[in-house]
Phi, psi and omega in degrees: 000319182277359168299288181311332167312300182329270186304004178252357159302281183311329130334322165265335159096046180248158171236123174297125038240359165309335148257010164195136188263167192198126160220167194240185171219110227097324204044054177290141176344297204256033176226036171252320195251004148323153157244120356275163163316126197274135161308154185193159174268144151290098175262150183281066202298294166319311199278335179285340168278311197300336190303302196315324202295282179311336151277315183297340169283348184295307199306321199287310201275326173279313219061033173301144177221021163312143150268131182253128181269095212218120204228097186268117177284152160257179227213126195236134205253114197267130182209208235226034188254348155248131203270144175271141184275138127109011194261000000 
């Protein structure tokens, strides 16, 4: 979605982050290489399958029904799509 933002800025002709602060979310690759580099939440993409993997295979081999509760921070990757306030 914020790729798109991007590009409908550019089209109406606002500019980031002078005119519109913009931050994303997951950090996907390729929104490092946006001009400008998009702020973005950092999701644990990896830790999140292996968790997801290890219980459900916990679940298969026990016939476990626990429920587990498990809280990955996500982590916000600061780059140059927000402009700073209060400065």
């Amino acid at each position: 979605m914020a790729i798109g933002i991007y590009e409908a800025a550019k089209d109406l002709k606002f500019r980031i982050p002078e005119d519109l602060s913009v931050i994303g979310y997951d950090d996907i690759i390729s929104t490092s290489y946006l001009s400008p580099p998009l702020t973005t939440m950092h999701q644990p993409k990896i830790r999140t399958g292996v968790y997801s993997i290890n219980i459900l295979l916990e679940k298969i081999e026990n016939k476990s029904k626990e429920f587990k509760k498990i809280l990955l921070e996500p982590r916000l990757v600061v780059r140059e799509s927000v402009r700073l306030l209060n400065v």
